[in-house]
N, C-alpha and C positions, 0 to 999 in steps of 0.2 A: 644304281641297282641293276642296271645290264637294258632294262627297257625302256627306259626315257631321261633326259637329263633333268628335266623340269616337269614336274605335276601337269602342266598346261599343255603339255603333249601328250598325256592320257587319253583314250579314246572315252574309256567310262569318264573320266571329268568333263571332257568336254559337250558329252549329252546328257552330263549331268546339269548342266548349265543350260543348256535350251531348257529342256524341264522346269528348272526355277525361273527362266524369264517367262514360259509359257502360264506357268502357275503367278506369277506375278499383273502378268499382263491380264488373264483373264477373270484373275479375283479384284483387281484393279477398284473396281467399283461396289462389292459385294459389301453390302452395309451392316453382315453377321460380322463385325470386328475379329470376337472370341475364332469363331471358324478360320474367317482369312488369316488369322494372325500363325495358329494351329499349321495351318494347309501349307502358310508360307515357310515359315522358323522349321517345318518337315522336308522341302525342299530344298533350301538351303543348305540342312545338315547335312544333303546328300552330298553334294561339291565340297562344302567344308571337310569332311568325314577323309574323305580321299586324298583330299589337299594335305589335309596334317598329319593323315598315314604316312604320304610319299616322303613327307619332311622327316620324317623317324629318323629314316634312314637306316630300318634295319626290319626284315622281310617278315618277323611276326607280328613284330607291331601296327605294321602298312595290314598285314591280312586281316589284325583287329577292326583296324579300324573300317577298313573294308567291307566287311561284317555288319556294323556299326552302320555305313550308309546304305548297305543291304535294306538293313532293318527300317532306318529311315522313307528307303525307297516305298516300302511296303506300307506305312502309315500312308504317305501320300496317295498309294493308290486306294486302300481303305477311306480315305478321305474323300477323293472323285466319287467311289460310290456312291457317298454321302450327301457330293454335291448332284450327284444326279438324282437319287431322291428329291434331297430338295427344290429341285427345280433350278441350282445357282446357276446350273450350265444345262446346254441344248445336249441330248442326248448324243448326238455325233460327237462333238466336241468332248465330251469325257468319254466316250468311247476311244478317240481319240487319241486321250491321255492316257486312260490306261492302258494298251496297249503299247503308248511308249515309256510307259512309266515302267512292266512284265518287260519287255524289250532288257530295257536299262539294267533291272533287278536280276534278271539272267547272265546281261557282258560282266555286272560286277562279279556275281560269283563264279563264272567262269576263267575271268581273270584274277582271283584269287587264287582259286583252283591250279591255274598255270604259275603262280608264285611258290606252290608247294614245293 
């Protein structure tokens, strides 16, 4: 498609991926099951989402799905909020995150934007 051969050379995939280790790591021990489960399967979609665009192989389909880990992106950071209410995380730490979570939500749809 002219700007990577492989998915794994995405700039958005690949901080989509610190993201879900981030989220993995720090829900690690969070003993709300439902939430962790929630928080994780949301970041995940976000690298998966991109992953299976780039496989398309064809530029409206990758911008759907694009789209698609946009939207993902965006649970995850409504999610942090959540976890900051409830105390799961230090306030720095989901400050943190949201900020690379808004970061992230921004490269993807700018990079769709540039696929136009």
């Amino acid at each position: 498609m002219g700007y990577a051969k492989v998915f794994e050379e995405l700039t958005v995939w690949q901080e989509s991926r610190i993201q879900a280790n981030h989220i993995y790591s720090d829900f690690r021990t969070n003993k709300d099951f439902g939430f962790k489960d929630q928080i994780q399967r949301a970041a995940v979609s976000v690298m998966n989402n991109i992953a299976e665009g780039f496989e398309r192989k064809s530029r409206p389909e990758f911008q759907r799905f694009l789209n698609i880990a946009k939207a993902s992106c965006g649970e995850v950071r409504s999610m942090l909020y959540l976890a900051s209410d409830l105390r799961y995380l230090e306030k720095e730490k989901a400050d943190f995150l949201i900020n690379f979570t808004t970061r992230l939500s921004k490269k993807i749809e700018s990079f769709s934007k540039k696929l136009s």
